[in-house]
TORKOL-4160 file (C-alpha; in steps of 0.2 Angstrom, whole numbers, padded with zeros to 4 digits, m for minus):
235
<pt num="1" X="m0108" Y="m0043" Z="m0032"/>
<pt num="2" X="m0122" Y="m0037" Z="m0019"/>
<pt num="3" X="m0129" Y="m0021" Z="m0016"/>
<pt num="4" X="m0126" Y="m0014" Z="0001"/>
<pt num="5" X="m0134" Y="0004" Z="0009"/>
<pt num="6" X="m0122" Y="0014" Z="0016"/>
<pt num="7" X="m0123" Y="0023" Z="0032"/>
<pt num="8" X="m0117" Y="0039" Z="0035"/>
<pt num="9" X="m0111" Y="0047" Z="0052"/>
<pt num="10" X="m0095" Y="0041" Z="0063"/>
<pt num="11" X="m0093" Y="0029" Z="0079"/>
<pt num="12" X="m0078" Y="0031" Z="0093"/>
<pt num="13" X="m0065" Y="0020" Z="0093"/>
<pt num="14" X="m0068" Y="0006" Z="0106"/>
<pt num="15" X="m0057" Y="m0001" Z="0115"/>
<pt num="16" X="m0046" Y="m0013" Z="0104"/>
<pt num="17" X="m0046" Y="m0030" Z="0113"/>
<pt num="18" X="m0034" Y="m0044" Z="0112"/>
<pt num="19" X="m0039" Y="m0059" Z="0103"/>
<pt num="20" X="m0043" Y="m0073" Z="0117"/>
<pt num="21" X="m0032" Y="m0089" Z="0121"/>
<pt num="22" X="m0044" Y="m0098" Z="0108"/>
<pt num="23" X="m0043" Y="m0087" Z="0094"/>
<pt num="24" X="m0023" Y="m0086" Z="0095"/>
<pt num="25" X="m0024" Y="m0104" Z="0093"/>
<pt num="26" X="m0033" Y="m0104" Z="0077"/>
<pt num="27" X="m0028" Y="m0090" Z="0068"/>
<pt num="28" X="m0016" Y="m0075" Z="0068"/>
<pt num="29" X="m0018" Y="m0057" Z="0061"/>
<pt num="30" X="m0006" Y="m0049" Z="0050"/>
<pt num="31" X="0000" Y="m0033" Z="0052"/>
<pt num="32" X="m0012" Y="m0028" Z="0066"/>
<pt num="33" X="m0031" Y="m0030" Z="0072"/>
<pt num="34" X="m0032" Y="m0010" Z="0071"/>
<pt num="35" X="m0026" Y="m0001" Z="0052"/>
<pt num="36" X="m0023" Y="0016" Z="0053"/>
<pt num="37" X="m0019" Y="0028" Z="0037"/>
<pt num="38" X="m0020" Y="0042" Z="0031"/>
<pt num="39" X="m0019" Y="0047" Z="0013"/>
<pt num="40" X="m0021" Y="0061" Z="m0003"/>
<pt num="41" X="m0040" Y="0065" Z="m0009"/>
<pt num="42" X="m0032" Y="0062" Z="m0026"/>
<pt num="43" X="m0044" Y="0051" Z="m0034"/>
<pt num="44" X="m0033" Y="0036" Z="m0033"/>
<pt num="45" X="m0040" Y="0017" Z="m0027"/>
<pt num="46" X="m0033" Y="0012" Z="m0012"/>
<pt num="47" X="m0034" Y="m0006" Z="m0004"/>
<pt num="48" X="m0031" Y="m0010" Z="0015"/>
<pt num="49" X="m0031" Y="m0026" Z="0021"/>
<pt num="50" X="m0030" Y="m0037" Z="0035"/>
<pt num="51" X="m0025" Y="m0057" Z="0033"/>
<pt num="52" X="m0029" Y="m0071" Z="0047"/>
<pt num="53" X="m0017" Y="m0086" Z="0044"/>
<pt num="54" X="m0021" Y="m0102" Z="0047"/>
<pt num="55" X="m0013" Y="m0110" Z="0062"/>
<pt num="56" X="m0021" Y="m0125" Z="0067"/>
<pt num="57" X="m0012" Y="m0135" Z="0054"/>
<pt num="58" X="m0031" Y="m0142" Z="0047"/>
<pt num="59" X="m0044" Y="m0134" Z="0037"/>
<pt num="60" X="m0051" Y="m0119" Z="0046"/>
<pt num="61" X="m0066" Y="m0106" Z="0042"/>
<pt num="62" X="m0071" Y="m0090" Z="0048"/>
<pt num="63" X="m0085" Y="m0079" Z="0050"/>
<pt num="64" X="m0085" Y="m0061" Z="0052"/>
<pt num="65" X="m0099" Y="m0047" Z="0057"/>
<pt num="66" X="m0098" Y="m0028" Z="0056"/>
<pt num="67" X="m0102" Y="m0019" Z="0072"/>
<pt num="68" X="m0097" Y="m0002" Z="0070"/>
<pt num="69" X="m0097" Y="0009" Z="0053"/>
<pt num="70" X="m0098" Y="0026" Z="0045"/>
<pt num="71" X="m0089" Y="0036" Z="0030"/>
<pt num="72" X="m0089" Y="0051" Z="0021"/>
<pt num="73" X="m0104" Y="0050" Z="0009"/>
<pt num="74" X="m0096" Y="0055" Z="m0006"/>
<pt num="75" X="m0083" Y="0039" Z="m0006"/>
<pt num="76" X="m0083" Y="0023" Z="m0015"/>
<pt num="77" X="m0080" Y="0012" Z="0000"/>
<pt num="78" X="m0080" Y="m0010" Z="m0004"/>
<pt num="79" X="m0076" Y="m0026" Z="0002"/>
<pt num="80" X="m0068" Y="m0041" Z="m0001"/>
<pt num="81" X="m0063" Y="m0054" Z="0010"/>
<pt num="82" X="m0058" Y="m0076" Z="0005"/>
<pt num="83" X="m0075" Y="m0079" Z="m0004"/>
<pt num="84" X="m0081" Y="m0064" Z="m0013"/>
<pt num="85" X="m0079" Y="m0045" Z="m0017"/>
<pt num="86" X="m0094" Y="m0037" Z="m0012"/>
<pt num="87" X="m0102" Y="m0018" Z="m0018"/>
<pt num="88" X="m0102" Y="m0008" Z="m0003"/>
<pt num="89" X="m0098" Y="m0019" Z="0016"/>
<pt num="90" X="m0113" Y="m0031" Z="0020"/>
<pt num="91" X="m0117" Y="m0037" Z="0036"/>
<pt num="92" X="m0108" Y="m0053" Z="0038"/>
<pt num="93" X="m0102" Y="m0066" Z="0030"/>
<pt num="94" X="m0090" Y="m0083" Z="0032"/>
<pt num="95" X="m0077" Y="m0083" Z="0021"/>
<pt num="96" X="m0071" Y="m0099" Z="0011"/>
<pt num="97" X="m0061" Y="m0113" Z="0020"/>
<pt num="98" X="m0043" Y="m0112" Z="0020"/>
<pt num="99" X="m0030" Y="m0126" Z="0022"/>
<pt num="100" X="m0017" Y="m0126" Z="0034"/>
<pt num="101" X="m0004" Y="m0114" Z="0023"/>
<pt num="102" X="m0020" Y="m0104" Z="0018"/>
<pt num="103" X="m0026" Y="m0086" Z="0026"/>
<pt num="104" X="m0042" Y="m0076" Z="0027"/>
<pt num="105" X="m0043" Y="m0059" Z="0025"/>
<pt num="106" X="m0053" Y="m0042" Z="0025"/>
<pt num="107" X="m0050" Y="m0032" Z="0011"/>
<pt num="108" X="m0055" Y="m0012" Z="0011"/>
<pt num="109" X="m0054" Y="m0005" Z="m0008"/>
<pt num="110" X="m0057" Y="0013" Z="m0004"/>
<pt num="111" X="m0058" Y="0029" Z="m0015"/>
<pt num="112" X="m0061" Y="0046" Z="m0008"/>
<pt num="113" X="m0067" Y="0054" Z="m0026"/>
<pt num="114" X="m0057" Y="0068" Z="m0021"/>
<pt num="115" X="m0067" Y="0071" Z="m0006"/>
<pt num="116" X="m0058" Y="0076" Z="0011"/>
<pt num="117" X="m0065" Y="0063" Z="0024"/>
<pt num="118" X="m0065" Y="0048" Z="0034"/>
<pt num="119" X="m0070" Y="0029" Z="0035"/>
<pt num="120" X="m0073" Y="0020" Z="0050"/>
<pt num="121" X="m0076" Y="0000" Z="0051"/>
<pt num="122" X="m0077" Y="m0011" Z="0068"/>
<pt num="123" X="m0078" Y="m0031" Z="0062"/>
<pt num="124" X="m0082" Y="m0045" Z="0073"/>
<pt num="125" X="m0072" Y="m0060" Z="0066"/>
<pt num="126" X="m0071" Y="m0078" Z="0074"/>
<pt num="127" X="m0070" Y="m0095" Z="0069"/>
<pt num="128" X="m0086" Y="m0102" Z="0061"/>
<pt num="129" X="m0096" Y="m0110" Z="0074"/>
<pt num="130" X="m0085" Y="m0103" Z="0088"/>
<pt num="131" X="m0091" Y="m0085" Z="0090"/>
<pt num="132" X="m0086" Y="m0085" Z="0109"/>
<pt num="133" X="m0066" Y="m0082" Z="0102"/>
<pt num="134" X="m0072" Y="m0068" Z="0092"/>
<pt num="135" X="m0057" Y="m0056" Z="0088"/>
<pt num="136" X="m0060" Y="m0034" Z="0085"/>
<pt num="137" X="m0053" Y="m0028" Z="0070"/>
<pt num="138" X="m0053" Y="m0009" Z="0065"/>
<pt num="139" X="m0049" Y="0000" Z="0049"/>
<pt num="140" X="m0047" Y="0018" Z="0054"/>
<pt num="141" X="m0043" Y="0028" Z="0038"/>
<pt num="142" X="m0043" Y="0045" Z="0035"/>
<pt num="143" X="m0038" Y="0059" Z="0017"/>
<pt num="144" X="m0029" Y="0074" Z="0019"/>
<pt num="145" X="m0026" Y="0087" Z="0004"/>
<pt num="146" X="m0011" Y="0092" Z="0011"/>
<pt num="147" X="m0006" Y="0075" Z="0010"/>
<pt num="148" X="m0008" Y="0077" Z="m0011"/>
<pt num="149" X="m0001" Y="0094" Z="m0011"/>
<pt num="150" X="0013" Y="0089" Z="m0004"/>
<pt num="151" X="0015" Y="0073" Z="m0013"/>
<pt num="152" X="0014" Y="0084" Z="m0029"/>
<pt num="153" X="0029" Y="0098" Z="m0024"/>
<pt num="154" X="0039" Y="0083" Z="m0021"/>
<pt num="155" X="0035" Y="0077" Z="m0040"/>
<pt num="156" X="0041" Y="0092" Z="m0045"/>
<pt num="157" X="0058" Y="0093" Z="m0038"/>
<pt num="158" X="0059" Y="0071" Z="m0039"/>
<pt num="159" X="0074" Y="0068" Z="m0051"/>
<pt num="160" X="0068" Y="0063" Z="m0067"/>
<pt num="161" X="0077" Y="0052" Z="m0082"/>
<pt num="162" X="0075" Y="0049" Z="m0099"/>
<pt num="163" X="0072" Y="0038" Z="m0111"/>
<pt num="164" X="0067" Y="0026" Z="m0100"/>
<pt num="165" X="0070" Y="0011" Z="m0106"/>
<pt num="166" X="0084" Y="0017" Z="m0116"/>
<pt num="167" X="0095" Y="0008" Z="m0130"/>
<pt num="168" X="0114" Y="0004" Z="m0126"/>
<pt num="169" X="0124" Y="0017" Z="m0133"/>
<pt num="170" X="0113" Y="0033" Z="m0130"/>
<pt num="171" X="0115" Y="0046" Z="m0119"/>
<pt num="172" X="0102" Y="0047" Z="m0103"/>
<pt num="173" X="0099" Y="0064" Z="m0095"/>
<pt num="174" X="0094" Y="0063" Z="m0077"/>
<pt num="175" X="0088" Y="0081" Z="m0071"/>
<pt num="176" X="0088" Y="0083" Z="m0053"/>
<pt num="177" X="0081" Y="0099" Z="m0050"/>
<pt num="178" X="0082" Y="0100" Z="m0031"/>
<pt num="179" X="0098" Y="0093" Z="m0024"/>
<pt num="180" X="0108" Y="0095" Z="m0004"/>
<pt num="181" X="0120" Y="0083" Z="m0011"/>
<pt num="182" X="0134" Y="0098" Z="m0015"/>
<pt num="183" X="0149" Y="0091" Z="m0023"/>
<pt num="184" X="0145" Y="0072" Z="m0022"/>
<pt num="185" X="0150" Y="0061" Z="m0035"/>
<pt num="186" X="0139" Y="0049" Z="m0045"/>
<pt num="187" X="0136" Y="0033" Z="m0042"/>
<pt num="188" X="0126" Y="0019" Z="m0054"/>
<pt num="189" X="0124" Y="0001" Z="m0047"/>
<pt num="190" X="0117" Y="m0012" Z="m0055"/>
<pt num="191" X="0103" Y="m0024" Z="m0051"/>
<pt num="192" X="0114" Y="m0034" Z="m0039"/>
<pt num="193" X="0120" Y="m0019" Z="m0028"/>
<pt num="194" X="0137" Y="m0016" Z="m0036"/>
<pt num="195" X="0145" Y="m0001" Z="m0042"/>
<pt num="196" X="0147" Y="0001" Z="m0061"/>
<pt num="197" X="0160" Y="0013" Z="m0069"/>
<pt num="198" X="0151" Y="0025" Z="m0077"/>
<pt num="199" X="0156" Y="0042" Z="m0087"/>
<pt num="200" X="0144" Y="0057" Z="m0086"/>
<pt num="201" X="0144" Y="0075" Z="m0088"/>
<pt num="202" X="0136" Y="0090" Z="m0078"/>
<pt num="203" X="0127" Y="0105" Z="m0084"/>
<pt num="204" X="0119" Y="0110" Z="m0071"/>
<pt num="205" X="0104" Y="0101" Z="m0063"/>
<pt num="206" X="0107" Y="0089" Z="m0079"/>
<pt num="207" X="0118" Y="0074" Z="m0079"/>
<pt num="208" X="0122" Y="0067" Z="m0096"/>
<pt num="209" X="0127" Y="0048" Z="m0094"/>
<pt num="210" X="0135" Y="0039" Z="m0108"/>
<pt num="211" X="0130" Y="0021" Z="m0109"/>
<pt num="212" X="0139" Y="0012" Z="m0121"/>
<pt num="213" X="0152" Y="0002" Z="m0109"/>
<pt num="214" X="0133" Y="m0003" Z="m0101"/>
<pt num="215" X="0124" Y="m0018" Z="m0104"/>
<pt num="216" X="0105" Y="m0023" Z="m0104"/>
<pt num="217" X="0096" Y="m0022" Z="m0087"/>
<pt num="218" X="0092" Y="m0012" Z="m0073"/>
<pt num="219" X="0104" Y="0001" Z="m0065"/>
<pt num="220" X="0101" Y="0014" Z="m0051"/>
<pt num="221" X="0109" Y="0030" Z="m0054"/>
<pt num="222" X="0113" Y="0039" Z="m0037"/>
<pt num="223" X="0119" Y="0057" Z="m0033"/>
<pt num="224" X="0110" Y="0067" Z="m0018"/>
<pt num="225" X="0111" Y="0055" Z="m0002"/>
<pt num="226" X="0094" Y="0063" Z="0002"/>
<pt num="227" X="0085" Y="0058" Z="m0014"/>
<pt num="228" X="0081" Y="0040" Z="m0018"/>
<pt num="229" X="0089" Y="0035" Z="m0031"/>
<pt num="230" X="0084" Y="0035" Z="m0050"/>
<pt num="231" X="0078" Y="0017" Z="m0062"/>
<pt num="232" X="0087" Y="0016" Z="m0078"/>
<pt num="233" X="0083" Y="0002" Z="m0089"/>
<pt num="234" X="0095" Y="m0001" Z="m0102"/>
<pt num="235" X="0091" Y="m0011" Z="m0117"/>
């Protein structure tokens, strides 16, 4: 691990450029040379990450520089790329060669410590010795506290079910304590998509499902089209 000082203070965005013909011909980049995201300040780890593929059908190395950097002081910002995980983002770097299936990658492992903020990188990355078919790759994040607060209402009013797992021959209780689905009927389905008979009672926002014609394995219990459905596990 190596100790890197961190920077405060943002960049603009530059111009994202398309990789040349050279790069294209050596390496892809999957999903996208700029990753944008937004996320909670709940103190949660976060990883972002970029992979290059190998497409030269040989061996094939790559060398990366940072250009471009700032975040909120208060994060735990680090990197990682196909080689080593580093404390903070050095400077530069090659990573490791890759074979012809293999792919490189930056990796951003990112915690906002509950801080409201943003993190801004700008990478240089090209294949090693090649620097003339260097690529720009951005990672562009950003925490909201709205973002949490709104993920945590909707926890609230989530339809719940328990035991999870359960033994064949109880009764589960699935509460769904926020429903639009009206007078929809309840579907279960098991793990392969299809529709299992099921018997179950309402009292109010509770169903009571009786599981003794079930057997062990996963079923999702569905009610309100506009809610995922719930995981049961029976065992």
């Amino acid at each position: 691990m190596r100790n890197v000082h961190r920077l405060g203070g943002f960049f603009l965005l530059a111009l994202l450029s398309w990789p040349g013909a050279a790069a294209r011909a050596q390496f892809d980049i999957t999903p996208t040379d700029s990753l944008v995201a937004e996320f909670g300040v709940d103190s949660i780890t976060r990883i972002f990450q970029i992979d290059f593929p190998n497409t030269t059908g040989d061996s094939l190395g790559l060398s990366w520089r940072l250009i471009d950097w700032g975040w909120t002081e208060t994060w735990d910002v680090n990197l990682c790329d196909l080689g080593e995980c580093y404390t903070g983002v050095p400077a530069d770097a090659d990573m490791l060669a890759m074979g012809p299936a293999g792919a490189g990658f930056l990796k951003l492992i990112v915690n906002s410590l509950e801080t409201e903020g943003q993190c801004f990188l700008h990478f240089w990355v090209w294949p090693t010795g090649n620097q003339d078919a260097l690529v720009h790759i951005y990672f562009d994040l950003k925490s909201d506290p709205t973002l949490s607060e709104v993920r945590e209402a909707a926890a609230l009013t989530a339809p719940k079910a328990y035991p999870v797992p359960a033994k064949i021959g109880t009764t589960i209780a699935v509460d769904w304590p926020k429903s639009h689905g009206g007078d929809q009927a309840v579907q279960l389905f098991d793990a392969r998509g299809a529709l299992v008979d099921c018997s179950v009672l309402r009292t109010g926002h509770q169903w009571i499902l009786e599981t003794a014609r079930l057997t062990a394995g996963v079923y999702l219990f569905k009610y309100d089209s506009q809610q995922p459905p719930v995981r049961l596990i029976m065992e």
